[in-house]
C-alpha positions as CSV (number, residue, x, y, z in Angstrom):
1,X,-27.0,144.8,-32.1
2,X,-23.1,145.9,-31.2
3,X,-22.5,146.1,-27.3
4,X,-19.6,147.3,-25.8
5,X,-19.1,145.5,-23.0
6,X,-16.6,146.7,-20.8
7,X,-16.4,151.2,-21.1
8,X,-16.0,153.6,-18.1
9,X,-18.6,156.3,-17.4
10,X,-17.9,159.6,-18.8
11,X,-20.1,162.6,-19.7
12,X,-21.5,162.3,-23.6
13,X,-20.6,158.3,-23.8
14,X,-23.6,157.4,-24.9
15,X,-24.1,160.1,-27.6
16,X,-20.8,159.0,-28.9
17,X,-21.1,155.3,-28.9
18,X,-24.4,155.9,-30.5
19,X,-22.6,158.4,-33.4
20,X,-20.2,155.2,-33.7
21,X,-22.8,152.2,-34.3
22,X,-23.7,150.7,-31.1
23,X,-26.7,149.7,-29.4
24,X,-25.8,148.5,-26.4
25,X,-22.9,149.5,-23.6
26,X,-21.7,148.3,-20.2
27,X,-20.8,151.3,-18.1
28,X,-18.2,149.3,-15.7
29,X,-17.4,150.5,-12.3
30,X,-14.6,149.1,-10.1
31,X,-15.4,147.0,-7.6
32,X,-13.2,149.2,-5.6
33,X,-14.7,152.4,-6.0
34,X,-17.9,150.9,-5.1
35,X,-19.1,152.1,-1.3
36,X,-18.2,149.8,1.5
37,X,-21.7,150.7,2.9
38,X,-23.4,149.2,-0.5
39,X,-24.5,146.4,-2.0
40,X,-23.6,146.9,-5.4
41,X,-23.8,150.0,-8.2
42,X,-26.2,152.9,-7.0
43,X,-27.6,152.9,-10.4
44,X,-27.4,154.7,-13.7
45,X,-25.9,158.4,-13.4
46,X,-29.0,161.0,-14.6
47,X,-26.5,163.0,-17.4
48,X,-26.8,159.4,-19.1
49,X,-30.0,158.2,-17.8
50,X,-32.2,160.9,-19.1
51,X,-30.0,161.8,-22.1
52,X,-32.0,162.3,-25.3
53,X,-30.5,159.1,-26.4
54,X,-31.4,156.4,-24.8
55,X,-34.5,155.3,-26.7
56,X,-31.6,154.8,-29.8
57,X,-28.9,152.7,-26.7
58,X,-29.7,150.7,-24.3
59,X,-27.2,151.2,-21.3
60,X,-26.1,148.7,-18.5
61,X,-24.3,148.1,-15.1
62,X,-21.5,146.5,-15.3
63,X,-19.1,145.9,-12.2
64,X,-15.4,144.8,-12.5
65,X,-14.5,142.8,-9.3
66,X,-11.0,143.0,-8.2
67,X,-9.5,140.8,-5.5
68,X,-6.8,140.3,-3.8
69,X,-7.0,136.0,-3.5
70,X,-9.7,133.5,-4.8
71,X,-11.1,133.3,-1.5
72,X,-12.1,137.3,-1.7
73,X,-12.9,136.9,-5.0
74,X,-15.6,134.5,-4.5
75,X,-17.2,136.7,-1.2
76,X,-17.1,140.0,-3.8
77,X,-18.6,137.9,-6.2
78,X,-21.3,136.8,-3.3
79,X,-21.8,140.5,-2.6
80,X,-22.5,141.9,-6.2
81,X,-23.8,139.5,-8.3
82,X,-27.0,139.9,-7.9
83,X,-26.8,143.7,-7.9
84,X,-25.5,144.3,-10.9
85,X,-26.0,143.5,-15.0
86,X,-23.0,142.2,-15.8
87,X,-20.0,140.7,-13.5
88,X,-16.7,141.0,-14.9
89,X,-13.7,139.6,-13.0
90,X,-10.2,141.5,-13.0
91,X,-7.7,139.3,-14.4
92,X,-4.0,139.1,-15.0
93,X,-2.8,137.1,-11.8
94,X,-3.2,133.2,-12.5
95,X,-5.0,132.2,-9.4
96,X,-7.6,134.7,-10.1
97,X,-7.8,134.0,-13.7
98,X,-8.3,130.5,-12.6
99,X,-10.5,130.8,-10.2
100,X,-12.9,133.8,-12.3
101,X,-13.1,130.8,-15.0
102,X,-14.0,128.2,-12.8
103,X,-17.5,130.3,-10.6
104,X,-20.7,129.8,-13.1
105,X,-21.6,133.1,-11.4
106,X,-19.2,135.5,-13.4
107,X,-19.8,136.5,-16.8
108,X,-16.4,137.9,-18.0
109,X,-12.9,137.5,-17.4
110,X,-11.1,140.7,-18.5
111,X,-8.0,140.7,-19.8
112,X,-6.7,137.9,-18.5
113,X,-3.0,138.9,-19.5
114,X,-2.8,142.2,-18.4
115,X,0.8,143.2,-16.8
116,X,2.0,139.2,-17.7
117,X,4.3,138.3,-19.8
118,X,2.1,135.1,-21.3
119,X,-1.7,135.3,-21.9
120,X,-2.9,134.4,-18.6
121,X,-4.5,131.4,-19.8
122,X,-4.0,128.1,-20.8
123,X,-5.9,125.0,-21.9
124,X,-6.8,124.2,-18.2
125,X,-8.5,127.6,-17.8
126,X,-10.2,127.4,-21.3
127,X,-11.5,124.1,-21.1
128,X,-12.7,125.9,-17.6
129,X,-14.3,128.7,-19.2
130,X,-16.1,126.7,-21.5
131,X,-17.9,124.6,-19.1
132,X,-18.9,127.3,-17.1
133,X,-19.7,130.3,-19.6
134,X,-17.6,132.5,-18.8
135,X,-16.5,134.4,-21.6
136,X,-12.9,135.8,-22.1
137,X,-12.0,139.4,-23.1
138,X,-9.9,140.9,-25.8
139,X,-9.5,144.2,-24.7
140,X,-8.0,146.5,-27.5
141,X,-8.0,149.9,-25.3
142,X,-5.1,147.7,-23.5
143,X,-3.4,146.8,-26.9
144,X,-3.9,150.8,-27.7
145,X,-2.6,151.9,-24.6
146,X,0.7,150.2,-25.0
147,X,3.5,151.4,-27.8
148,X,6.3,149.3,-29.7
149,X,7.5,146.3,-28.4
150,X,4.5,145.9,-25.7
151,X,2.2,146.4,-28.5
152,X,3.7,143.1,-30.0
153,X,3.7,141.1,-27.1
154,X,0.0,142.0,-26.3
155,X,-1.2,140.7,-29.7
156,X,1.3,137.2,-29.5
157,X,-0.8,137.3,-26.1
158,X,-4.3,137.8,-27.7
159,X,-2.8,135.1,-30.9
160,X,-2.8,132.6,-27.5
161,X,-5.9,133.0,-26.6
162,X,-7.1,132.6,-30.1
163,X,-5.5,129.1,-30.7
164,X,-6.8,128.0,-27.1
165,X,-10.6,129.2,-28.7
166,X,-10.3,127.3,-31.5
167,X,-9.9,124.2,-29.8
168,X,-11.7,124.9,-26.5
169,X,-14.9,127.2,-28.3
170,X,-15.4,129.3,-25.1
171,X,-17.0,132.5,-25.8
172,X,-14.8,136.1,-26.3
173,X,-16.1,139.7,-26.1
174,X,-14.4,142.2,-27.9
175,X,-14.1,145.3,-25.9
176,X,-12.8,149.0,-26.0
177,X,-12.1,149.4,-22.5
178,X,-13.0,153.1,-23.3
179,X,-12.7,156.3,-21.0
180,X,-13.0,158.9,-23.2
181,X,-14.3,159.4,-26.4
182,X,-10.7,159.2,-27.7
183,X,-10.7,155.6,-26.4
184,X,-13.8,154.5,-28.2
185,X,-13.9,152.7,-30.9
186,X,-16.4,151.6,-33.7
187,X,-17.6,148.4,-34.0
188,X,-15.9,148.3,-38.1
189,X,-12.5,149.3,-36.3
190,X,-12.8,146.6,-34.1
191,X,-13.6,144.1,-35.8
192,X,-10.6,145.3,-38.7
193,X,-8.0,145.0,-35.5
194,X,-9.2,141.9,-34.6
195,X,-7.6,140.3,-37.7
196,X,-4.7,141.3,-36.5
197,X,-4.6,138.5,-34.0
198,X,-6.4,135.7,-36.1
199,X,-9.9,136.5,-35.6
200,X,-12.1,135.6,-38.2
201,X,-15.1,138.2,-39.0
202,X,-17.5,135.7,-37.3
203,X,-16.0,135.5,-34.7
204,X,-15.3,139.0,-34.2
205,X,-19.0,139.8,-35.2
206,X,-20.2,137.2,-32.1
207,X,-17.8,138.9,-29.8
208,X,-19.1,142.6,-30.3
209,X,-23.2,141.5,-30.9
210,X,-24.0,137.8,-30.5
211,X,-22.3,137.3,-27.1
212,X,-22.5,140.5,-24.7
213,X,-26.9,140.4,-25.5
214,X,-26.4,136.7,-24.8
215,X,-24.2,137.8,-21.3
216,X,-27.4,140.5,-20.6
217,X,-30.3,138.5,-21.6
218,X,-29.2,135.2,-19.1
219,X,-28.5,138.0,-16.4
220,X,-31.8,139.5,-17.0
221,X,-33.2,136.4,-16.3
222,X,-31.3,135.0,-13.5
223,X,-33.7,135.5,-11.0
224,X,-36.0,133.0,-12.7
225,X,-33.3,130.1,-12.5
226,X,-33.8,127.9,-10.0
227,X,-30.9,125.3,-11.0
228,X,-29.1,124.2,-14.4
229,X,-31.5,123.5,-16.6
230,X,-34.8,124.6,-14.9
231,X,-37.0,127.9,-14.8
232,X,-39.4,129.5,-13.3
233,X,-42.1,130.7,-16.0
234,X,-44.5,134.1,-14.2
């Protein structure tokens, strides 16, 4: 089962990502667009919800927090966490990558290195992320968005990350960051770019399947946690 985890909302999406190979997508919203009046996403939009489609793709809620310091990071993260199917965090300043790595409660950091000059993350942060489950994204819309030079940095950026996995094992998603259908990309490209940067095609296959239903299936079952380790059985 390939889920992209991390798209933006736009008519036909889930046609397209079906036409492509997926089962599974994360329609993200910004915890900025969100309304101050509510606790979380309003729910799925009804041009997806009652497509056609959607006995072949399952579709999810996703919402991307952004904030301005670790200490309104952690109240956003109060306020949709349990609203919502998946909690991504968005990265690129240090403290917020750090402190994204370091809550149980948040299921991706996404791109971690975005408008840096270095990855955004180190061995402190990935020995972090490991502990805690929070898995680190490679987002190739953000590599594809870029041209020349940037391009090159961005994947010496995503080769960091990769040598941190390999000794640290914390789990990446692979990602298209789509908002159009001339964003998306199939799970095959995906994978092929992620060689690139010295994925292997395990690893790559984890990131796109293995990982994201992992992400959804623990957050589908949250409410029946009551602490590390123990579960309530209904």
């Amino acid at each position: 089962m390939f889920i992209d985890l991390h798209v933006h909302y736009y008519p036909g999406i889930t046609k397209d990502a079906w036409k492509m190979g997926y089962q599974g997508l994360v329609l993200v919203k910004s915890s900025e667009k969100l309304s101050s009046h509510s606790n979380g996403p309003k729910g799925p939009s009804k041009d997806y919800k009652n497509s056609d489609i959607r006995a072949k793709i399952s579709t999810f809620e996703g919402v991307e927090v952004r904030a301005k310091n670790p200490e309104d990071l952690k109240r956003k993260i109060q306020r949709f966490r349990n609203s919502t199917d998946v909690l991504l965090v968005h990265g690129g300043d240090l403290k917020i990558n750090r402190a994204a790595v370091e809550d149980v409660r948040v299921d991706v950091l996404a791109h971690p290195y975005q408008g840096r000059k270095d990855s955004g993350f180190n061995h402190i942060l990935a020995k972090k992320a490991a502990e805690n489950g929070v898995a680190v994204e490679i987002n190739i819309g953000y590599f594809l968005r870029n041209r020349n030079h940037r391009r090159q940095k961005i994947l010496a950026q995503f080769r960091e990350i990769m040598k941190l996995k390999a000794k640290y094992d914390f789990s990446l998603v692979i990602t298209s960051g789509a908002r159009s259908i001339y964003d998306l990309r199939s799970p095959r490209d995906l994978m092929a770019l992620s060689s690139c940067f010295g994925m292997d095609k395990e690893t790559a296959f984890s990131s796109l399947s293995n990982v994201p239903e992992a992400i959804i299936e623990k957050n589908q079952l949250r409410h029946q946690i009551i602490s590390s380790g123990v579960r309530l059985l209904e």
